[in-house]
C-alpha positions in Angstrom: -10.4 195.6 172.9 -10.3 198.9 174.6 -13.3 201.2 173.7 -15.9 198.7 173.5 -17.1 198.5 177.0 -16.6 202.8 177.5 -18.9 203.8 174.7 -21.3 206.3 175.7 -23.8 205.0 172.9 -26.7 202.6 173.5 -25.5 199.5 173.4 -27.3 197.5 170.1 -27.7 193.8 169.3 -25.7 194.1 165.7 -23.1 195.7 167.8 -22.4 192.7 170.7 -23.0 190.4 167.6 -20.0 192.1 165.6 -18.1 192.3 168.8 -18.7 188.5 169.2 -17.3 187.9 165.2 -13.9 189.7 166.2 -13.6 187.9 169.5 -13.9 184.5 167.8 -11.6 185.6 164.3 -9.0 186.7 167.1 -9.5 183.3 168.7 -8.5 181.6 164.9 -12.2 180.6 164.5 -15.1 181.9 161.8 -18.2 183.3 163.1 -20.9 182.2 160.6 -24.0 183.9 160.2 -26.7 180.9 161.1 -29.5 180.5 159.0 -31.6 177.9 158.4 -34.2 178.1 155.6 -37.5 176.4 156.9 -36.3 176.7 160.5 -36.8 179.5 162.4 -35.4 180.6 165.8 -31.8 179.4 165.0 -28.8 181.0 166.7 -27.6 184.5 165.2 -23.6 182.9 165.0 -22.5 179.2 164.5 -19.0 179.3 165.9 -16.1 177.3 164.2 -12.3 176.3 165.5 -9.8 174.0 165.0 -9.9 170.5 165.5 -13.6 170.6 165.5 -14.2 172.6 168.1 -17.8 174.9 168.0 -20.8 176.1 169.4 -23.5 178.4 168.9 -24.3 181.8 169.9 -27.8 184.0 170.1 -27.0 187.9 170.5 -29.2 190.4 172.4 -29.5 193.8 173.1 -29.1 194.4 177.0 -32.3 194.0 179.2 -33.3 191.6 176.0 -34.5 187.4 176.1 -34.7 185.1 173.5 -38.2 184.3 172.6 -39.8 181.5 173.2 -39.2 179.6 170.2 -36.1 180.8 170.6 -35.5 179.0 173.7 -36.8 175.9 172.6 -34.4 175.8 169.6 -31.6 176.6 172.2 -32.8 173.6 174.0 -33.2 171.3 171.1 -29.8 171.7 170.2 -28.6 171.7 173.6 -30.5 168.0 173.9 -28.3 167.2 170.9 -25.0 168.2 172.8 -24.1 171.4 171.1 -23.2 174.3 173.7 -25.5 177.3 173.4 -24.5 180.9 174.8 -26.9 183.9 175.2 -25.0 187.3 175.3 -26.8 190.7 175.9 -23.4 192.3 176.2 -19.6 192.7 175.8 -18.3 191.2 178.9 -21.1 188.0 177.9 -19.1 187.5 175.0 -16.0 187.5 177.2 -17.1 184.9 179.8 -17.4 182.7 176.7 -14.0 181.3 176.9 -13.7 181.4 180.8 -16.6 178.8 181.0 -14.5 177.1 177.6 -11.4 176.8 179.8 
């Protein structure tokens, strides 16, 4: 996906997230959007593929951490043995499938 990783603009969470969306489409899976009314601090993307295959994913802008509550919904559903990623940027979102494979 030439262009991504040269732009000269700042880099912004809504962009790695729509980044992540077209990495997983080309992959054959859906990116939803997570929510979770009456829950808070859910992962931006819920991650489907084939055969059952998924996992969630929280986007930040670089130099950016998930909150606190954040990170205890990351570990809650990491206790429940769902894989969690936190990307701040492009080449995150890449090293996805190299720790998949």
């Amino acid at each position: 996906m030439k262009g991504w990783a040269e732009s000269k603009n700042p880099v912004l969470e809504k962009l790695i997230e729509k980044y992540l969306c077209q990495r997983v489409r080309a992959r054959g899976g859906i990116p939803y959007k997570f929510m979770s009314p009456g829950r808070r601090n859910v992962p931006d993307r819920l991650c489907l593929f084939p055969q059952g295959e998924l996992f969630f994913v929280e986007c930040k802008a670089p130099g950016k951490t998930p909150t606190d509550g954040q990170w205890r919904e990351i570990a809650r559903l990491q206790a429940f043995g769902f894989e969690v990623y936190v990307v701040t940027n492009y080449a995150e979102v890449d090293e996805i499938w190299g720790a998949r494979l």
